[in-house]
TORNU-425296 format. One record per residue: residue in one letter; chain; x, y, z of N, C-alpha, C in turn; residue number from 1. Coordinates in steps of 0.02 Angstrom, whole numbers, plus 50000, padded with zeros to 5 digits. Last residue first. Layout:
N
[pt "A" "A" [X Y Z] [X Y Z] [X Y Z] NUM]
...
//
This chain:
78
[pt "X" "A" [54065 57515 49704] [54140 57558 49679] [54091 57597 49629] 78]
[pt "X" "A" [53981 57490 49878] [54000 57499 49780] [54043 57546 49777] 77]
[pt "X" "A" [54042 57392 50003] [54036 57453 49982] [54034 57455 49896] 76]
[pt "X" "A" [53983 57242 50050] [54023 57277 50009] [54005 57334 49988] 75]
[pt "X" "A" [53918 57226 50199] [53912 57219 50116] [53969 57268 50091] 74]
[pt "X" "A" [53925 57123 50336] [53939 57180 50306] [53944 57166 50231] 73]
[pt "X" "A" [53846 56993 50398] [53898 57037 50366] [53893 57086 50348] 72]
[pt "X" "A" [53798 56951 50587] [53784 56998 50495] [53828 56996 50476] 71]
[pt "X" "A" [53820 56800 50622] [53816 56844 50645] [53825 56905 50560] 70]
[pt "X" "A" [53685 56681 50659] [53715 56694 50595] [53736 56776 50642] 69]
[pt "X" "A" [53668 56555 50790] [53664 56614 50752] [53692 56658 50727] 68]
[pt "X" "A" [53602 56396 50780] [53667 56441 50753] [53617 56500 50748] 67]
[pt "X" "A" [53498 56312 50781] [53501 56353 50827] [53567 56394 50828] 66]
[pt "X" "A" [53509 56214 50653] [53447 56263 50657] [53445 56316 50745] 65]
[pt "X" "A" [53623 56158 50686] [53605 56210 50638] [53573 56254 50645] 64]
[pt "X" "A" [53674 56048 50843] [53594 56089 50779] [53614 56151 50748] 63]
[pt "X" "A" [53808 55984 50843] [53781 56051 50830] [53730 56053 50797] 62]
[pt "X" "A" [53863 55856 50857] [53827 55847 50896] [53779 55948 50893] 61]
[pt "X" "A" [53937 55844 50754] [53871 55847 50736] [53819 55846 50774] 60]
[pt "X" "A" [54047 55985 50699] [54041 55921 50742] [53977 55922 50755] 59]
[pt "X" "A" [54089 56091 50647] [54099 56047 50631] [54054 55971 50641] 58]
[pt "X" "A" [54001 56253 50670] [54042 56215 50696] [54038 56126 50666] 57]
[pt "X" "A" [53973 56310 50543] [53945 56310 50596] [53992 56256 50600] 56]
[pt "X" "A" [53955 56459 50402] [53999 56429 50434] [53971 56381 50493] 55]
[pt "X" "A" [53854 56483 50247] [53860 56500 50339] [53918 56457 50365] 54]
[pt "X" "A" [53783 56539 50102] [53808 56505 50135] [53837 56519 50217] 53]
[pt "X" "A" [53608 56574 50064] [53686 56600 50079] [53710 56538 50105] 52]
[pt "X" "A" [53507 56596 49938] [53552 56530 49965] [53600 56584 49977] 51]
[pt "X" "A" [53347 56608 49882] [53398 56639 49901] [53435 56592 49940] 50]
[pt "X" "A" [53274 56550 49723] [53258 56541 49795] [53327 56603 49802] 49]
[pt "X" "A" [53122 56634 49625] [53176 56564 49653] [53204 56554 49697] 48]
[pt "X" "A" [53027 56725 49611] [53068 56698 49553] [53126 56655 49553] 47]
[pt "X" "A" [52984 56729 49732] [52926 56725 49691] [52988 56688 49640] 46]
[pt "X" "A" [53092 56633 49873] [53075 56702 49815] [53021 56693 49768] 45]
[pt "X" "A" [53131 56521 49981] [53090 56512 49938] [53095 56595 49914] 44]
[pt "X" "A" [53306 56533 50059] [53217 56542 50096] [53212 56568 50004] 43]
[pt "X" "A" [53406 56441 50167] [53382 56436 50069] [53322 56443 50101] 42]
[pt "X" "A" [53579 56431 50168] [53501 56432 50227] [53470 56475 50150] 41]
[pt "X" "A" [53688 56301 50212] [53664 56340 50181] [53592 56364 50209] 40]
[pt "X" "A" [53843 56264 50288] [53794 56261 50292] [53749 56290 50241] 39]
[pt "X" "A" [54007 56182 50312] [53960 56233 50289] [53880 56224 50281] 38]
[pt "X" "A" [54114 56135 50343] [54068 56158 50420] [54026 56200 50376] 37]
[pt "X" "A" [54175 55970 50367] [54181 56038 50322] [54147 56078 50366] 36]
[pt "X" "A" [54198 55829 50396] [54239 55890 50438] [54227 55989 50402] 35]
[pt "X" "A" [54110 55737 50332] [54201 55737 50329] [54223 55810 50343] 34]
[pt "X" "A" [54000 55876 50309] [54009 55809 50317] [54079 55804 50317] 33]
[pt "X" "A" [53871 55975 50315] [53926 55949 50354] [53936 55891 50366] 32]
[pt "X" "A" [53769 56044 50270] [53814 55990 50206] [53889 55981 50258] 31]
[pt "X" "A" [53590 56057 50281] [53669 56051 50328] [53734 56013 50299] 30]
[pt "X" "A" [53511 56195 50244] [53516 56120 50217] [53592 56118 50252] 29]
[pt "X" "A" [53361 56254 50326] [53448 56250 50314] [53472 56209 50278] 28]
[pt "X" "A" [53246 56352 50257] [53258 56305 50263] [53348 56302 50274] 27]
[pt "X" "A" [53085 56429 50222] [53145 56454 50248] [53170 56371 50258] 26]
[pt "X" "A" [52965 56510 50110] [52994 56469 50153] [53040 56449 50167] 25]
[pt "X" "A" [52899 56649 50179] [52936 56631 50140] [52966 56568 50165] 24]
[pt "X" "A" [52817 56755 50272] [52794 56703 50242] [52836 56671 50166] 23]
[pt "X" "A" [52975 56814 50334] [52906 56839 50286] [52875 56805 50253] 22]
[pt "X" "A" [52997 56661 50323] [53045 56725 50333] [53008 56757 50255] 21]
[pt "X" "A" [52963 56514 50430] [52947 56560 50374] [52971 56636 50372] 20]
[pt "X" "A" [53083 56429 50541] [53021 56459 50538] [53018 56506 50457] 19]
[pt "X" "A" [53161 56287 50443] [53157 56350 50498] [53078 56387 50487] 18]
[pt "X" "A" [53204 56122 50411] [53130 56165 50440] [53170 56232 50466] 17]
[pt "X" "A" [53345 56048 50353] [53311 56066 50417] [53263 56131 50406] 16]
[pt "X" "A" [53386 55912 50249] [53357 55970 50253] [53313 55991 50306] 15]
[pt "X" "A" [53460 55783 50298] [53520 55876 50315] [53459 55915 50285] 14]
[pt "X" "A" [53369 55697 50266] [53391 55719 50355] [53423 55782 50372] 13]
[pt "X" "A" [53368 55697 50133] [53323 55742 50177] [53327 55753 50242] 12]
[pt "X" "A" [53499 55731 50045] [53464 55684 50077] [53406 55724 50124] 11]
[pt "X" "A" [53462 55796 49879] [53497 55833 49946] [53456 55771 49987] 10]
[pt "X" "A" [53442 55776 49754] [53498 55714 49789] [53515 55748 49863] 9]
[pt "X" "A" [53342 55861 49699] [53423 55888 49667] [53464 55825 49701] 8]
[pt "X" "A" [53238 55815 49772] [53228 55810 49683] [53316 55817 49667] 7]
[pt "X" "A" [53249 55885 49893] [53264 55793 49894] [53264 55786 49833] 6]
[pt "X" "A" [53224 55999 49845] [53282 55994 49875] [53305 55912 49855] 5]
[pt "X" "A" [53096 55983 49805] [53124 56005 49759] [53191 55987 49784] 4]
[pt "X" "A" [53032 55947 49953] [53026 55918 49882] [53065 55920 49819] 3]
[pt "X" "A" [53076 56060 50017] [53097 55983 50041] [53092 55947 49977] 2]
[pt "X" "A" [52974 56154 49970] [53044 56163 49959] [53081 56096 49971] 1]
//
């Protein structure tokens, strides 16, 4: 996944390792820069990947990779 990531211009220092989610491979990519605070967390699918996005505190003295995501709630169907 690092491979493909660093292929799109993602620098590789913001792509951070998480453990495998269901042998899937799991990754944060940290796009906090000039004060934004978003994050993404991108685990590998047979047919591509899954990307949510996450909120985490600004400031860089914050590992990512030890945020924890609190659930959302899904939208009820209409």
């Amino acid at each position: 996944m690092r491979e493909k990531l660093t292929g799109l211009d993602y620098p590789a220092a913001r792509i951070l390792p998480m453990p495998d989610r269901a042998g899937a491979p799991h990754v944060r990519l940290d796009l906090r820069q000039l004060g934004s605070h978003v994050v993404l967390e991108v685990t590998g699918a047979d047919t591509g990947v899954d990307a949510e996005a996450f909120g985490a505190p600004g400031t860089e003295d914050v590992d990512v990779t030890g945020v924890k995501r609190q659930p959302q709630p899904r939208p009820e169907a209409r």
